[in-house]
VEXTI-832393 format. One line per field, with one value per residue: residue in one letter; y, x, z of N, C-alpha, C, O in turn. Coordinates in nm, 3 decimals, always signed. Layout:
BEGIN
aa = (A;...)
n_Y = (Y;...)
n_X = (X;...)
n_Z = (Z;...)
ca_Y = (Y;...)
ca_X = (X;...)
ca_Z = (Z;...)
c_Y = (Y;...)
c_X = (X;...)
c_Z = (Z;...)
o_Y = (Y;...)
o_X = (X;...)
o_Z = (Z;...)
// end
This chain:
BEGIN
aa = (X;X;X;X;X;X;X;X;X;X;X;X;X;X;X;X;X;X;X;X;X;X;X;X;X;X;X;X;X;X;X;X;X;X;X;X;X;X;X;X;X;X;X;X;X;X;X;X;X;X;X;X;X;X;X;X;X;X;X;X;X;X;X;X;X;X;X;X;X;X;X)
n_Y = (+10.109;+10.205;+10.029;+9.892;+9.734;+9.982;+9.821;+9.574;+9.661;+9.759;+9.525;+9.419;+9.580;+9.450;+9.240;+9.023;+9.129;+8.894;+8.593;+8.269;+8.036;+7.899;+8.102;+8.316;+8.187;+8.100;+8.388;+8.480;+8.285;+8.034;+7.725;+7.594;+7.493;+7.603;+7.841;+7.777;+7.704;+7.918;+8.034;+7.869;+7.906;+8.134;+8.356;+8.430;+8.576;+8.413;+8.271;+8.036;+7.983;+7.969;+7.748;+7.604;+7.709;+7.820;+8.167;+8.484;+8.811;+9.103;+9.280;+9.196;+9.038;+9.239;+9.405;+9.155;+9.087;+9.375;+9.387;+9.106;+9.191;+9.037;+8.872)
n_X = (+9.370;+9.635;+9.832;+9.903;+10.165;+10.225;+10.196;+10.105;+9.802;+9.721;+9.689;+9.485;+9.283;+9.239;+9.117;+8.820;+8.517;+8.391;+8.545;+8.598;+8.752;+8.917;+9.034;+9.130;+9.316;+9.497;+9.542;+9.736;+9.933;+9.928;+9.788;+9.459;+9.424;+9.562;+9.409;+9.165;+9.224;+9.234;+9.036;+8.906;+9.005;+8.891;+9.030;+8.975;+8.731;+8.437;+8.186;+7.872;+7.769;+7.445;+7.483;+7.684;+7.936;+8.198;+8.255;+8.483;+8.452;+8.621;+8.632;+8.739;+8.917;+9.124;+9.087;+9.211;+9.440;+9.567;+9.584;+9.739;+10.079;+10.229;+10.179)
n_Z = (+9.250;+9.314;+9.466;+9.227;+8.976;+8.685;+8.485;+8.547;+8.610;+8.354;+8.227;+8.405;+8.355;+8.038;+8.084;+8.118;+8.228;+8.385;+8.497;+8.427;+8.626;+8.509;+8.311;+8.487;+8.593;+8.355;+8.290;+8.493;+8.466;+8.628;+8.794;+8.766;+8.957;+9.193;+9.187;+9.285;+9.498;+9.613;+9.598;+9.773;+10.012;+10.103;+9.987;+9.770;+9.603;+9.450;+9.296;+9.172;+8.874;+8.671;+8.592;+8.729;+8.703;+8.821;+8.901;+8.851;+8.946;+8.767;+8.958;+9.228;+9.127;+9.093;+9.368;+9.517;+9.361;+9.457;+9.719;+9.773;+9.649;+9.534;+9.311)
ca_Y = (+10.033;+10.218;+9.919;+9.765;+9.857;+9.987;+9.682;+9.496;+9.751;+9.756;+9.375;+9.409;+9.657;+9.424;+9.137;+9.025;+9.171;+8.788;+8.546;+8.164;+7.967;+7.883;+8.233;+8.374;+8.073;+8.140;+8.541;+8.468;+8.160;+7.966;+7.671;+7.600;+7.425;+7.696;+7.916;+7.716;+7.660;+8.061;+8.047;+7.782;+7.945;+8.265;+8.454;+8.548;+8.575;+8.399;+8.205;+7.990;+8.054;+7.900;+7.618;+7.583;+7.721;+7.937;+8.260;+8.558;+8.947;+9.124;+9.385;+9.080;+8.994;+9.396;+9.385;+9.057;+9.178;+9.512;+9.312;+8.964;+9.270;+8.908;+8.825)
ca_X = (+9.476;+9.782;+9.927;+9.955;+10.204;+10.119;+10.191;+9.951;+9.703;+9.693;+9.656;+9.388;+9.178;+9.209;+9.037;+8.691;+8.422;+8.371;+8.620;+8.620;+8.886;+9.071;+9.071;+9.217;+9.468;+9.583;+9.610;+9.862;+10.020;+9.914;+9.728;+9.341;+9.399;+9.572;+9.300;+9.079;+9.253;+9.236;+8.895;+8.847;+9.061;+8.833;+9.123;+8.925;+8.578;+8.376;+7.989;+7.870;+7.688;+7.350;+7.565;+7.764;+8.051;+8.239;+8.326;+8.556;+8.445;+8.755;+8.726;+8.742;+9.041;+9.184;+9.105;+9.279;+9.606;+9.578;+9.647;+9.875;+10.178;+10.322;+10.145)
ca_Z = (+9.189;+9.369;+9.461;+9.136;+8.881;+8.605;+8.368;+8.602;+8.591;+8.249;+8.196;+8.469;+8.295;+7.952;+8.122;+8.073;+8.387;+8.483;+8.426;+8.489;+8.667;+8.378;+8.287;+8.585;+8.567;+8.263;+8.286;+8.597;+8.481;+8.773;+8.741;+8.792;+9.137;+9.241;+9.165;+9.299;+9.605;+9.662;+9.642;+9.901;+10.111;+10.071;+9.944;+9.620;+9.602;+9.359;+9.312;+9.058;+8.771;+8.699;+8.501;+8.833;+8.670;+8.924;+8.792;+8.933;+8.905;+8.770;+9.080;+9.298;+9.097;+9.139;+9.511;+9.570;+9.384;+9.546;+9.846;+9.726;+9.560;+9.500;+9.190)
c_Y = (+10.091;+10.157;+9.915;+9.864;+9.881;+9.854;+9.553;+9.569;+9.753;+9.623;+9.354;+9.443;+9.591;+9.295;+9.115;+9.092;+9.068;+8.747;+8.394;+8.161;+7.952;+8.005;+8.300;+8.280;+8.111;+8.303;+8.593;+8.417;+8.109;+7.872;+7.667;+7.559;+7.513;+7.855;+7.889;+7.685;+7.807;+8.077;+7.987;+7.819;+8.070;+8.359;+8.546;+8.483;+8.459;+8.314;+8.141;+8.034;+7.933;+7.759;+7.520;+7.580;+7.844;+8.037;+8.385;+8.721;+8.957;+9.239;+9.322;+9.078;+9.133;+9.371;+9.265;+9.092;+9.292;+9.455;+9.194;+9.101;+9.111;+8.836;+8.910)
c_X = (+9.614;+9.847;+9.964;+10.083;+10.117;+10.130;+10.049;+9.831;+9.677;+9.627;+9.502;+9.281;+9.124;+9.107;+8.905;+8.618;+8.436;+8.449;+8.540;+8.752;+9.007;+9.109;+9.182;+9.328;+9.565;+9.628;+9.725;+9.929;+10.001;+9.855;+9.573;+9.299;+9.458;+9.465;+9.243;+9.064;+9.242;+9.117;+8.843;+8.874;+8.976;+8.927;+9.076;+8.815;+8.539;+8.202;+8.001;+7.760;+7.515;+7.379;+7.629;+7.875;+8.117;+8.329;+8.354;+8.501;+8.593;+8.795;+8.709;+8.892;+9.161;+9.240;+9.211;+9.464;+9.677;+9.657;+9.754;+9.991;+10.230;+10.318;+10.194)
c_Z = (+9.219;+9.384;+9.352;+9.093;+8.767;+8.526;+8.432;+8.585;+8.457;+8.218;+8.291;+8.396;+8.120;+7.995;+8.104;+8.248;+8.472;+8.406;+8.507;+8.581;+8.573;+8.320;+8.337;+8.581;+8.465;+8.267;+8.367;+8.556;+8.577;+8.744;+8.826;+8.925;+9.206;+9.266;+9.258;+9.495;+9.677;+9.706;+9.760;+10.037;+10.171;+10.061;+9.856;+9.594;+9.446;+9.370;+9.161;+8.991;+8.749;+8.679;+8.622;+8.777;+8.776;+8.802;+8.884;+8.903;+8.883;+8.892;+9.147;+9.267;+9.149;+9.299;+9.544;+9.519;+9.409;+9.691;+9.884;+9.627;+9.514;+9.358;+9.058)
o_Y = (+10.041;+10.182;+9.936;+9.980;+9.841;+9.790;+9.489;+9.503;+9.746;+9.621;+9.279;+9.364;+9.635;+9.266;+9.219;+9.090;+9.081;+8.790;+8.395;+8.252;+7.979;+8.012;+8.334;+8.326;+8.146;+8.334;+8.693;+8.466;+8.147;+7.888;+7.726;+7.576;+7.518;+7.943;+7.972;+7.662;+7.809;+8.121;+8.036;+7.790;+8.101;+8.458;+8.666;+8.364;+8.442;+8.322;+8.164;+8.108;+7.833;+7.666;+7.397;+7.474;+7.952;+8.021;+8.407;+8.742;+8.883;+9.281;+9.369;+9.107;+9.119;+9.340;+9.304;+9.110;+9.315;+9.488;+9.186;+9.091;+9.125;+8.770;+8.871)
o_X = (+9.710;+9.956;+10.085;+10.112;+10.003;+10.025;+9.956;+9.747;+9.554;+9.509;+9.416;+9.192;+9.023;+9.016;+8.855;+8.677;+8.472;+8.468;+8.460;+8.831;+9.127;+9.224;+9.286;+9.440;+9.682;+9.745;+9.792;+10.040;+10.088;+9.831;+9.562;+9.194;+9.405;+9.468;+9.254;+8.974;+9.243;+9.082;+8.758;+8.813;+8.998;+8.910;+9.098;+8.799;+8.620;+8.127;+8.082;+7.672;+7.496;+7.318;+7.630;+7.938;+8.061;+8.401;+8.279;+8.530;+8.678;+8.906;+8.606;+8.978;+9.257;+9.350;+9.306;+9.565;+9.797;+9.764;+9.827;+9.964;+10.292;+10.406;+10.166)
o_Z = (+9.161;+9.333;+9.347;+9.125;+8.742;+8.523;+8.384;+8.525;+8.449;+8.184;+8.247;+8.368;+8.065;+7.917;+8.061;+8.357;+8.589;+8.292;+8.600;+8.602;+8.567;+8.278;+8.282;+8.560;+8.482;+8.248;+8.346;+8.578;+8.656;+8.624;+8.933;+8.988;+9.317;+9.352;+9.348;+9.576;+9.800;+9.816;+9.834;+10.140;+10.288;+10.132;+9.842;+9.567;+9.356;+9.467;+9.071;+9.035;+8.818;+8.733;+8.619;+8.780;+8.791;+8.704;+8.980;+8.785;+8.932;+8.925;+9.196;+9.350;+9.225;+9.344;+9.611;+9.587;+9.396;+9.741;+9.983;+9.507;+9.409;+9.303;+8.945)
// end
């Protein structure tokens, strides 16, 4: 987590393990098609659940803003 700062790093580490979409949406401010659209892109990992709910690890989420500083 070098990259981050810390204020991100912190907020990172309060997060749940797995999140949904709307999760991660909301913990950015971004919206769910944006999300969604990361994923498709394979920007940020995710799989669905048996439900077929797609859901994000949070060191998925780490890794990806280790690398986007933009968020």
């Amino acid at each position: 987590m070098s990259m981050l700062s810390e204020t991100l790093a912190e907020k990172l580490k309060k997060l749940p393990a797995i999140l949904s979409i709307r999760e991660t949406a909301e913990a950015f401010s971004l919206s769910s098609r944006t999300v969604l659209r990361l994923i498709r892109a394979g920007k940020l990992p995710s799989w669905k659940d048996d439900e077929g709910n797609r859901c994000i690890a949070r060191s998925d989420l780490i890794k990806f803003c280790s690398q986007n500083s933009n968020l």
